[in-house]
C-alpha positions as CSV (number, residue, x, y, z in Angstrom):
1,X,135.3,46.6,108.0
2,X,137.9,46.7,111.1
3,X,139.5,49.6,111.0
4,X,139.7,52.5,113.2
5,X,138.9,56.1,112.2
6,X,140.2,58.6,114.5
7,X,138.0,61.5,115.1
8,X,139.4,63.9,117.5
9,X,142.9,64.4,118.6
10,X,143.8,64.3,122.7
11,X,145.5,67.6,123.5
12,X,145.2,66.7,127.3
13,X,143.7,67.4,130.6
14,X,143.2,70.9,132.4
15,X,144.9,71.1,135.4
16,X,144.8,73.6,138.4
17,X,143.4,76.8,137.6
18,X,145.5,80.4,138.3
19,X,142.8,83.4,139.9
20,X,143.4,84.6,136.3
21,X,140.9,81.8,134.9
22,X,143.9,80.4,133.2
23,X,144.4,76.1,133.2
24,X,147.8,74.6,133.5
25,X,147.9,72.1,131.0
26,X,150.2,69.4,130.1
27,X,150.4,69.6,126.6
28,X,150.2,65.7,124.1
29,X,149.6,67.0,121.1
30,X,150.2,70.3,119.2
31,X,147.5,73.2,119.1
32,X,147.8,76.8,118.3
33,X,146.3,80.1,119.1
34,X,143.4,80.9,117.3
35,X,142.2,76.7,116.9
36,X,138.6,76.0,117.4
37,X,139.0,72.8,120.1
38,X,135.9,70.8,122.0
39,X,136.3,70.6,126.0
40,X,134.4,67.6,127.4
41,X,133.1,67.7,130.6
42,X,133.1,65.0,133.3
43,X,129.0,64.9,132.8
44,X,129.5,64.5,128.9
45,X,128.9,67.8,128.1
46,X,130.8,69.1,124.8
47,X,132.2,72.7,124.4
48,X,133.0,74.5,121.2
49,X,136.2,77.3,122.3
50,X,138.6,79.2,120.6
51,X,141.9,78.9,122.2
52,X,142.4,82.8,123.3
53,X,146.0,82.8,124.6
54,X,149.2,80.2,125.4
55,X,151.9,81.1,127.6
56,X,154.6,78.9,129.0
57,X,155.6,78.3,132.6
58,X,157.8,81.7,132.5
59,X,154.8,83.7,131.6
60,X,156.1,83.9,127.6
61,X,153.6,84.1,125.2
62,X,153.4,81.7,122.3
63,X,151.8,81.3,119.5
64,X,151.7,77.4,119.4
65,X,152.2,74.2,121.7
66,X,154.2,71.9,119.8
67,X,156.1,70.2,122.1
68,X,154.6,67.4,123.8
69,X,154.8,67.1,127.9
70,X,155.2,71.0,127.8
71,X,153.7,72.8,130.9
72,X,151.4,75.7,129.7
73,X,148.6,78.1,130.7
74,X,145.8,78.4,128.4
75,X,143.1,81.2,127.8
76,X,139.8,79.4,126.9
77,X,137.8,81.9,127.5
78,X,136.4,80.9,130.8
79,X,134.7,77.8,129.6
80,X,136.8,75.7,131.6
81,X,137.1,73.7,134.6
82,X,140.1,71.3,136.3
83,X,140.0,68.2,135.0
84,X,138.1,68.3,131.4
85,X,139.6,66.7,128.5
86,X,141.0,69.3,125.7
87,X,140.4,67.4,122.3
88,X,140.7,68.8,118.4
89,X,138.4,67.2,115.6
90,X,140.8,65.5,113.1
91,X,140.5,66.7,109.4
């Protein structure tokens, strides 16, 4: 067979991190508070996180990211670092 089965979902790459523990985060695909996501990690580590809290660049809270190239800040509990990869498994 040559088809391709997609597995996860790219939500995007954490950027600079506030003294809050918070990640920028340019946002590619949608995800929502409360959604169990996987942070890789540069030495192929996988992480299992709840996503805690989204706020946008004007410090409003929301309960979703659905549009794409959005700047956010994103509560992951303190599991992550600038520069991991955000990724959801695909049902």
């Amino acid at each position: 067979s040559n088809t391709y089965k997609q597995e996860y979902i790219y939500l995007g790459i954490t950027g600079e991190a506030r003294q809050d523990g918070w990640f920028s985060l340019e946002q590619k695909n949608k995800f929502s508070v409360g959604e169990s996501i996987s942070i890789m990690k540069p030495n192929g580590d996988n992480i299992e996180v709840t996503v805690k809290k989204i706020v946008d660049e004007d410090g409003n809270e929301q309960e979703s990211a659905p549009h794409p190239k959005q700047v956010l800040y994103i509560d992951l509990g303190g599991h992550a670092d600038q520069y991991d990869i955000l990724r959801r498994k695909e049902d």
